[in-house]
Every structure is written in structure tokens, then in C-alpha cells.
C-alpha positions as CSV (number, residue, x, y, z in Angstrom):
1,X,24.9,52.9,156.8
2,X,21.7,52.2,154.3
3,X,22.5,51.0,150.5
4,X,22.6,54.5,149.0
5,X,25.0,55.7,151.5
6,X,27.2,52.8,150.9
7,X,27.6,53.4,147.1
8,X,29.7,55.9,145.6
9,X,27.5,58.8,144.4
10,X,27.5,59.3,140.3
11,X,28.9,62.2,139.0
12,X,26.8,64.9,137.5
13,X,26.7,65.3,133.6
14,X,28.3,69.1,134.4
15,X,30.9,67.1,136.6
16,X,32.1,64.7,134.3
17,X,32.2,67.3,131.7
18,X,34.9,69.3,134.1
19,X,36.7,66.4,134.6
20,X,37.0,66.2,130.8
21,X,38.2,69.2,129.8
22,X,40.4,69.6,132.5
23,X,41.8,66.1,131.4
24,X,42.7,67.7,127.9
25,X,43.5,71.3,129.1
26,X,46.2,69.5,131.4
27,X,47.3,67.3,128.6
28,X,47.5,70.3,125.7
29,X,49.4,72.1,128.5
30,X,52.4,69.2,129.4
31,X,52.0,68.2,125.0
32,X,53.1,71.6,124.4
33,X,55.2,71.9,127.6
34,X,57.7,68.8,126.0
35,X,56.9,68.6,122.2
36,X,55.9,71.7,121.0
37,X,53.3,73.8,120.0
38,X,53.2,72.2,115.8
39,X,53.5,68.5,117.4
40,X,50.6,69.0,120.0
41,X,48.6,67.6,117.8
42,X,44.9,66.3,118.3
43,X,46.2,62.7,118.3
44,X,48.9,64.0,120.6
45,X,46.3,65.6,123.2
46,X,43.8,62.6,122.9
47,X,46.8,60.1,124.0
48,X,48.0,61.8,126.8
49,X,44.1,63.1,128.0
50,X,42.6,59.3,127.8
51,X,40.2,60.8,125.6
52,X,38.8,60.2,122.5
53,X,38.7,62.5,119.5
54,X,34.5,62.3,119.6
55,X,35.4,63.5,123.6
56,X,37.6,66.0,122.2
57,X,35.6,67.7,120.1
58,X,32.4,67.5,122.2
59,X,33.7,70.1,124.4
60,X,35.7,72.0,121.5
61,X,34.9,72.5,118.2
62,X,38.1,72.7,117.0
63,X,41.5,72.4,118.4
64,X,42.1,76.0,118.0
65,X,38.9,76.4,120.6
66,X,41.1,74.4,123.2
67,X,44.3,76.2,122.7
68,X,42.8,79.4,123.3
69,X,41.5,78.1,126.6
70,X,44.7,76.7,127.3
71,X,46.1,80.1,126.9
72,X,43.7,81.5,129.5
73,X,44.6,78.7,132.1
74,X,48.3,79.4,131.7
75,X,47.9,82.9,132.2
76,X,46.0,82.4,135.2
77,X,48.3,79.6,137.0
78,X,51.1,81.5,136.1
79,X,49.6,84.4,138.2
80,X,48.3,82.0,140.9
81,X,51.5,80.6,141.2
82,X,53.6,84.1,141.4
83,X,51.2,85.7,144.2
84,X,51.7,82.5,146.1
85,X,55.4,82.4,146.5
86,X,55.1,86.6,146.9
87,X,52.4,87.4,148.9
88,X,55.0,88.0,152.1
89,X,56.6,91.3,150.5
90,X,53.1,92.3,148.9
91,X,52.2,96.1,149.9
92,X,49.6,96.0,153.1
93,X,46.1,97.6,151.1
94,X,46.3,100.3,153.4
95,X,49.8,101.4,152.2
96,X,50.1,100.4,148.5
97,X,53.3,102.1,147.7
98,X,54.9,100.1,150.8
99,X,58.2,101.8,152.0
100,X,59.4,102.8,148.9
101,X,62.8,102.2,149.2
102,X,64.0,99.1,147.7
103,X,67.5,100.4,148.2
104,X,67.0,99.8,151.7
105,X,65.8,97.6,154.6
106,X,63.5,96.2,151.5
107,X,66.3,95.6,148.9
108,X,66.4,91.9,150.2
109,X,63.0,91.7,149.8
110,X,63.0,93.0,146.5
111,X,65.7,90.8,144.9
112,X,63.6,87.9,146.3
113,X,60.6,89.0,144.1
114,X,63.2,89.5,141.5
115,X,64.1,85.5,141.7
116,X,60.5,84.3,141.9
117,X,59.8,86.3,138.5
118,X,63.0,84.3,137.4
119,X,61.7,80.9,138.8
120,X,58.4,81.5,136.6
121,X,60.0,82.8,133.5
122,X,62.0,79.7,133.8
123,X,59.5,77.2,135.2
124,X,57.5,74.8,132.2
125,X,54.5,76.7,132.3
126,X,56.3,79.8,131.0
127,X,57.2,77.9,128.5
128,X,54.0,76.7,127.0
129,X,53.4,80.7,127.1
130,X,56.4,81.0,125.0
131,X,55.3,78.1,122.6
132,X,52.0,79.8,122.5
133,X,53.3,83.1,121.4
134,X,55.8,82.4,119.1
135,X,53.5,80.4,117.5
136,X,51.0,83.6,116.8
137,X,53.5,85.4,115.4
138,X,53.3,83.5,112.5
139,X,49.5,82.6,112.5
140,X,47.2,85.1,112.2
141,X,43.9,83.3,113.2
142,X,46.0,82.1,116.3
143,X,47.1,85.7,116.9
144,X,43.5,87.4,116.7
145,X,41.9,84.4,119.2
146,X,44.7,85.3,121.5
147,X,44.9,89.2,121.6
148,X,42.2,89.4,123.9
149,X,43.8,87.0,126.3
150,X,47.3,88.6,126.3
151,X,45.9,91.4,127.0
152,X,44.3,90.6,130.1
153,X,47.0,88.8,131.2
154,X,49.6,92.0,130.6
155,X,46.9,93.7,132.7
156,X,46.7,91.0,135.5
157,X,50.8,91.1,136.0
158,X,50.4,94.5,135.9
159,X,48.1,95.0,138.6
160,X,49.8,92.1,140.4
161,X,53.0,94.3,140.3
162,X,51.5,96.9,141.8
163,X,51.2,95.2,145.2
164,X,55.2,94.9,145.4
165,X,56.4,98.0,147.2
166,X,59.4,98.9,144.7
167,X,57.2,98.6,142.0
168,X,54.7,100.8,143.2
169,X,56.9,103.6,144.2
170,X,58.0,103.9,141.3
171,X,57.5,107.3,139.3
172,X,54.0,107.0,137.5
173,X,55.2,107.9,134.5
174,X,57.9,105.3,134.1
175,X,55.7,102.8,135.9
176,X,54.4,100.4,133.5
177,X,57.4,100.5,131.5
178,X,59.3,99.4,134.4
179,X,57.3,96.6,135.4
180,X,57.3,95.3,131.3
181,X,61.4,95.7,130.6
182,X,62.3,94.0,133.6
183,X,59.7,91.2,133.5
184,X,61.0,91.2,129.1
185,X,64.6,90.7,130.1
186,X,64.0,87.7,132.2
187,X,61.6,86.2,129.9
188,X,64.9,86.7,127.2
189,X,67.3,85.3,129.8
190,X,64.9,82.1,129.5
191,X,65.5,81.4,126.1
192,X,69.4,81.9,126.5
193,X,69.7,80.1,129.9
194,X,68.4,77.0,128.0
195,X,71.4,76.7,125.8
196,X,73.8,78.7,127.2
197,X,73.4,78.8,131.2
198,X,75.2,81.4,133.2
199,X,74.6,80.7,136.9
200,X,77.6,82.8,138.0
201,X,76.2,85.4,136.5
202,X,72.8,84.8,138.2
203,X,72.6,86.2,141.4
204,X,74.9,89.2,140.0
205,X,72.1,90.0,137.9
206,X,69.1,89.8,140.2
207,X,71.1,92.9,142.2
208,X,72.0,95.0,139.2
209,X,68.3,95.2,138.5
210,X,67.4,95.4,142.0
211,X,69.7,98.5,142.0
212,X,68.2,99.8,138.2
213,X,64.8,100.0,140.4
214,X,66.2,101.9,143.1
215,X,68.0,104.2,140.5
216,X,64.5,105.5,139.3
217,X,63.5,106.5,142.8
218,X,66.6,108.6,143.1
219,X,65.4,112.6,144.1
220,X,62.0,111.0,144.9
221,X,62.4,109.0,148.3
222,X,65.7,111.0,149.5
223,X,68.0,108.6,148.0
């Protein structure tokens, strides 16, 4: 082994600045995650990062520049982890609609789905979305930098949806809205589970919507 071989290799200048920002997108992620959206301050970020505040704002020119990239790399975990732990009851591409029937030999299936959607409403990540949002409501230059964002990201679960079977069979024209009031409800069950858990109502709940989904299907697939 010759002398060059033997010593680590420096980092490019476009590597270390990776390494950076994904040092304080991590960090603004688990701030807000266990403080808060108001209390993940600059100072908050730096501290937890291991980077300065001339670091900082190198790669951001303001702190609302970071949260809006935050917001992006939630969005697009939150999808990475959903299609991970679904993938097994996605639609083949050859047969997008799947069997259609989640009242039948896919209803298991289906209320598996049903409890990963729950796992990521619940999980911190979600919550950081949560933070995120509720925070907009209230701030308008927050809200405008993030429109854009939730918007791709509605259309991103949306499309993800697609590739479950009992989604996609459903009727077009009650499609989308099925997808959003079902994904809504768990999102609200988040917010009460944290104060006011109901585990025995739980897995009571996963079938009732499981059987909702079915219900729409009703004259279309024989059922």
C-alpha cells in the first residue's frame, strides 16, 4: 500500500457541504420533533447540528430557507418510509386496480395498509409535519413558502395510494376524496391518541374503515 493509499481521502468541498446541511436538516427535524416548532430556534438547531451559526447560514440565508427544506425532507421520508413497509400488497403495474375486493381474500391485506398509515400518522416524523402546519396557519410567509410543498406531497400520497388495490378500485369519482378522509381521520386520531389513548378501540377501528372502503365498491365488484 503506497502513502496516498494509506491516508484517508479529504472530502470534496460539495461533500462536506452535504454533510452540513444534512447535520442541520436532521437536527431542525428531531428540535421540532421534541420542542416545537416556536422553540426550534437557530441557537436550538446550531446545538444539536454541531454547527455554527456562520455554518448555518452559509447554506441558508435565513432559518425560514431551512424549514422549508425540512418540510420537503419530511414529506419525502414519510413517503419512503410508507412504500417500504407496503410495497407487499402494492398493485402489480400490469393490474393497477389489483383485485378489487377488499372485502375479500384482500381485506387482511387492506387493514394492514390501514395500520401502517396509522404507524406513520403516529410515528415523530408525522409530527414535525404537524408542528410544521399548524404553525402556517398562523404565519403567512410560512404558509406561502410551504404551499408548493404541500402540494406535492398531497400529490405524492396520492399517487402512492393508488398502487394499493382497495384504493384503486375505488369509484373515480369518489377516489381522491376517499384516499384524503381516511388518511384526515388518522392524522386527527394522532392528536387525541396523545392525550387520551384508546387502544381497545384500535384495532376496532382499523376494520370499520376497512369495511367503509368496501361499502363504496358495493354494485361495482358484485358485492
Amino acid at each position: 500500500m503506497t502513502e496516498a493509499q494509506g491516508r484517508p481521502q479529504r472530502r470534496t468541498q460539495r461533500e462536506r457541504r452535504e454533510a452540513t446541511v444534512g447535520k442541520l436538516v436532521d437536527a431542525t427535524i428531531a428540535a421540532i420533533s421534541e420542542v416545537g416548532y416556536a422553540k426550534a430556534s437557530v441557537q436550538e438547531i446550531c446545538r444539536r447540528a454541531g454547527v455554527s451559526h456562520g455554518g448555518l447560514f452559509r447554506h441558508f440565508e435565513t432559518r425560514l430557507d431551512l424549514v422549508v427544506t425540512v418540510t420537503e425532507e419530511v414529506g419525502r421520508r414519510q413517503i419512503a418510509g410508507f412504500v417500504a413497509k407496503v410495497h407487499p400488497f402494492f398493485a402489480e403495474p400490469d393490474d393497477p386496480s389489483g383485485s378489487g375486493d377488499p372485502a375479500g381474500s384482500g381485506a387482511d391485506d387492506f387493514v394492514e395498509v390501514l395500520r401502517a398509515i396509522r404507524e406513520a400518522s403516529r410515528s415523530p416524523l408525522n409530527i414535525v409535519w404537524f408542528e410544521l402546519l399548524l404553525a402556517a396557519r398562523t404565519d403567512d410567509e410560512l404558509r406561502a413558502r410551504l404551499a408548493r410543498t404541500i402540494e406535492a406531497y398531497s400529490k405524492d400520497i396520492y399517487l402512492t395510494a393508488l398502487r394499493i388495490p382497495a384504493i384503486a378500485a375505488q369509484p373515480d369519482e369518489i377516489r381522491q376524496v376517499a384516499v384524503f378522509t381516511g388518511l384526515h381521520m388518522f392524522d386527527g386520531e394522532t392528536f387525541v391518541n396523545a392525550v387520551y389513548p384508546r387502544p381497545d378501540l384500535d384495532e376496532k377501528r382499523l376494520r370499520f374503515v376497512a369495511a367503509f372502503y368496501a361499502s363504496t365498491l358495493t354494485g361495482r365488484t358484485g358485492g
